[in-house]
N, C-alpha and C positions, 0 to 999 in steps of 0.2 A: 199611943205609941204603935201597937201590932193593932192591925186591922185585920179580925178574923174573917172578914167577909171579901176582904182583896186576895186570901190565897183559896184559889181554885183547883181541884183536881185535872188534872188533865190526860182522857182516856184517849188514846188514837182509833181513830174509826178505823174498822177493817172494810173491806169489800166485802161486796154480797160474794161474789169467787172464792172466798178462802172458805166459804161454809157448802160448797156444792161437794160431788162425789171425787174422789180419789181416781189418779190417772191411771190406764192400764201399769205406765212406766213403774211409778212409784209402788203397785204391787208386786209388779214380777223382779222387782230390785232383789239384788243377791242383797242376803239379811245380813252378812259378814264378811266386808274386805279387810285381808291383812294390811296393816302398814308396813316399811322398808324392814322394822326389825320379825315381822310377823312372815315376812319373804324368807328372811334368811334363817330364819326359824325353821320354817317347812323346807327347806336345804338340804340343813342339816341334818332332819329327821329323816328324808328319803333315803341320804346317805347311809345313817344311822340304820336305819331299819333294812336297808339293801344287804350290809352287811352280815347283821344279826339274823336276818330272814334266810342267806343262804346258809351260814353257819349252820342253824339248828335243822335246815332242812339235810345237809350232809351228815353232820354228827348230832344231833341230839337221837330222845326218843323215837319221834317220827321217820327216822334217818332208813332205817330197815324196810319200812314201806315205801321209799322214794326213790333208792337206789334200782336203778336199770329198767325206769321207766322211758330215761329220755326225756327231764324235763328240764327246761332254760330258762331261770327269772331271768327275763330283760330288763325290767325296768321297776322303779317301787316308788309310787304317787303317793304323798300323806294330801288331802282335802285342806282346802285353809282351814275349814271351820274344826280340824282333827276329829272329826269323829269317825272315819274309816281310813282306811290303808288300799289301797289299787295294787297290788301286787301282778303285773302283766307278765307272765309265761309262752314261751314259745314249746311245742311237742314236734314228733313227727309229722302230723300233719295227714295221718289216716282215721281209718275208723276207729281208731282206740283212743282218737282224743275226748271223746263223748263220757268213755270211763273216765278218764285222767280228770276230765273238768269236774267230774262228781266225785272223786276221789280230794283232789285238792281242796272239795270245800267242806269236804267230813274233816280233816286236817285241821283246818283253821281254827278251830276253837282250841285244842291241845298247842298248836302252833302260837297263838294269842295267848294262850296260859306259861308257856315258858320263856316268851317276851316280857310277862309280864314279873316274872320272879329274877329278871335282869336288871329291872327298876333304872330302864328308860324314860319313862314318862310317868308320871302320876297317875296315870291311866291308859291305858292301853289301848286303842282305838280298835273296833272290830276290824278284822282283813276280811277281802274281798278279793278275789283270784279270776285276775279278767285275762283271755286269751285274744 
């Protein structure tokens, strides 16, 4: 009936190519692209966080250090991969921006700490305060 010698396995050859080195392309590949919901994800989050970020910079704790420096969030980039926050500020635009930029980044961890007791995210991505 069954002829165990009529069924063959059947392996597909590969090329000698698929066993050579890896292209530049395929290494310098970004390791994480969002999909359409993973876009409107990170949206919402910059919204989200543009919000929340000036809020506690006016009125929370850190609020007393920030008033009548002169500083302008423009803009608030969440990374797709969410592991930092791009928070972009605008200042005067003299010599006191030198303090301001080391100022704003002694902040960001107390600023990350009471983003994070708002329970936005599950995790709170570090901020990053780019001029």
């Amino acid at each position: 009936m069954l002829n165990p010698k009529n069924k063959k396995q059947w392996y597909p050859v590969t090329p000698v190519e698929a066993y050579s080195m890896p292209s530049v392309k395929s290494l310098t590949k970004i390791k994480y692209e969002p999909g359409k919901r993973g876009i409107r994800r990170v949206a919402m989050l910059n919204k989200l966080f543009m919000k929340n970020i000036t809020d506690i910079m006016s009125t929370g704790t850190v609020s007393m250090q920030v008033v009548g420096k002169g500083i302008e969030i423009s803009k608030v980039k969440v990374t797709p991969d969410f592991k930092t926050v791009n928070v972009f500020w605008v200042c005067k635009g003299d010599q006191s921006d030198e303090y301001t930029n080391s100022f704003l980044h002694s902040i960001s961890g107390p600023l990350r700490h009471e983003l994070s007791t708002l329970r936005l995210m599950g995790e709170v991505p570090y901020i990053v305060f780019v001029k």
